[in-house]
N, C-alpha and C positions, 0 to 999 in steps of 0.2 A: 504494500500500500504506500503510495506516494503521499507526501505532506505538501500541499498547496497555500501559501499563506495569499489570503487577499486584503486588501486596502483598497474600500470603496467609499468614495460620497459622492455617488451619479444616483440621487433618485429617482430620475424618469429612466430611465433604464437599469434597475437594476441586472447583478450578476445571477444567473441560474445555481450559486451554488450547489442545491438540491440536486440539484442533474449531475453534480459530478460526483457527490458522496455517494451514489451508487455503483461509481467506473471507476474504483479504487482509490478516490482521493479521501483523503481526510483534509478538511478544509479549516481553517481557524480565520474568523472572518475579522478585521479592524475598521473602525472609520476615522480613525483620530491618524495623521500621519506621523504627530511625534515620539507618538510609542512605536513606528515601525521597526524601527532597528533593535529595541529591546523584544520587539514578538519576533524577528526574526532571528534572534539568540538565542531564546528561549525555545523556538517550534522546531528550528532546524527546518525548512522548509527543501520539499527540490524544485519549487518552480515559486515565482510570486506574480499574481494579477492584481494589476491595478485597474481598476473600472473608475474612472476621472470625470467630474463637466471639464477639468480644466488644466494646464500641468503649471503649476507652480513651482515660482525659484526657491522655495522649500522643499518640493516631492527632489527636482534635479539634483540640492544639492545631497540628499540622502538615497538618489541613486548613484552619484558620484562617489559617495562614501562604500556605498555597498556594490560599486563596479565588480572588486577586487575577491569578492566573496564566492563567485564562481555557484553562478545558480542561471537559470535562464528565466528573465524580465519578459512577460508579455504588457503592453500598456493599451486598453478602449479610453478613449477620451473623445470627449462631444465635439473639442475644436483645438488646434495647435499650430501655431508659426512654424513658420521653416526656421526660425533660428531654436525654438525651440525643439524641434526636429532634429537640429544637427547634434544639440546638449543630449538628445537622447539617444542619436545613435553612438556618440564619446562616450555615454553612460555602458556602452553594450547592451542596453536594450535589446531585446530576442525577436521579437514580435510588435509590432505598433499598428493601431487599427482607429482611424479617424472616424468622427459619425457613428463610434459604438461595434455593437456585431450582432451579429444573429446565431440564436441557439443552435442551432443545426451545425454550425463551422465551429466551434468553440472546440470539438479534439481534434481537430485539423490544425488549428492556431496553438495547441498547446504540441501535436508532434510537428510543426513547423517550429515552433521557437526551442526545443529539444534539439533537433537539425541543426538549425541555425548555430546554439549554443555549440551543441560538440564541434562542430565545424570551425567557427571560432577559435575553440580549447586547441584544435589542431594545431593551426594557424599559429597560434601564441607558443607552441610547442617548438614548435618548426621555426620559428622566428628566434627564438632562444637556443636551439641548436647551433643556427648559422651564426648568431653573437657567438657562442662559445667557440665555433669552431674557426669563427675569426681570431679571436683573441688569442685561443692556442696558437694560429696561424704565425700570429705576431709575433708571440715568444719563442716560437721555436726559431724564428728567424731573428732574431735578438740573441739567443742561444748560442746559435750557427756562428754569427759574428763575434761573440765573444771567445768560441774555440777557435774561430781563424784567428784571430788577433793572438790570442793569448798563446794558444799550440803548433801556430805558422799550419796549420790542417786546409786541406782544401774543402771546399763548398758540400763534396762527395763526403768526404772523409767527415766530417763536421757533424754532416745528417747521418750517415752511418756508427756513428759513435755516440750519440744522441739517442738513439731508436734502441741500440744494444745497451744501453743502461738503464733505458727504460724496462725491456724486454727483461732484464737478469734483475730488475726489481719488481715487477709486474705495477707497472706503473704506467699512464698514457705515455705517450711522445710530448703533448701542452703541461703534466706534473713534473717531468723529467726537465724541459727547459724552462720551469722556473725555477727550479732547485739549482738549478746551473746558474741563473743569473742572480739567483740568491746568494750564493755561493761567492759569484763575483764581485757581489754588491758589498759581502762580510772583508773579503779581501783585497778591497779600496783601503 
């Protein structure tokens, strides 16, 4: 059973909660938004809907806060800017639906902003790979120069002796040349 927190104060449209507590949610419903972040502590939620008249620089900046929480944000709201729009797709917002929604698409909008989210999670994944494996990039080649310099070693010789201390320590090739430039940092 999935945990759906909501945050609603749309009265003319409210949210079908009832319709989901039978499709495995347990829903925990709010209307106040400055308890959000404390019911979302407390519920552990895996999804959260907002049903809005309106987005306020109060909801954005407590989705801003809880970007980093790693849950997927669907939002209904009756009306919203484009600048308000852009605040919500930087929030990672999962799902955004103007003028409300209709009962019928409501587990469509929640396994689309699922989608969305892991997709996202990928993304952020994969984007944190290529920083590390830049950065190892770097040091190994900061390494490299610091055994030419230091051992007269060629470029060859540098990166293969690099890899084999790694290797007889079971350690990356990027832990191996920072230890080395650590090393020459200690010996300045």
């Amino acid at each position: 059973m999935r945990n759906l927190l909501l945050i609603e104060n749309n009265e003319t449209h409210p949210f079908p909660a009832n319709d989901l507590i039978s499709n495995d949610y347990r829903v925990r419903k709010i209307n106040d938004i400055y308890s959000f972040i404390l019911h979302f502590k407390e519920f552990n939620p895996d999804i959260i809907v907002l049903n809005l008249t309106t987005i306020t620089d109060l909801i954005l900046t407590e989705l801003n806060n809880l970007s980093s929480q790693s849950v997927p944000i669907i939002i209904y709201t009756e009306e919203c800017s484009i600048n308000r729009i852009n605040h919500l797709i930087n929030a990672e917002v999962s799902f955004l639906s103007i003028n409300g929604f209709s009962c019928s698409s409501i587990n469509n909008h929640i396994d689309i902003a699922f989608a969305r989210f892991n997709h996202l999670q990928k993304l952020k994944t994969a984007l944190e790979e290529a920083r590390t494996q830049l950065e190892d990039r770097k040091q190994i080649d900061r390494a490299k120069a610091i055994l030419i310099k230091t051992r007269n070693f060629s470029e060859d010789e540098a990166y293969h002796t690099l890899r084999k201390l790694a290797m007889g320590r079971n350690i990356t090739l990027g832990e191996m040349a920072r230890n080395v430039i650590a090393m020459a940092d200690l010996l300045k």
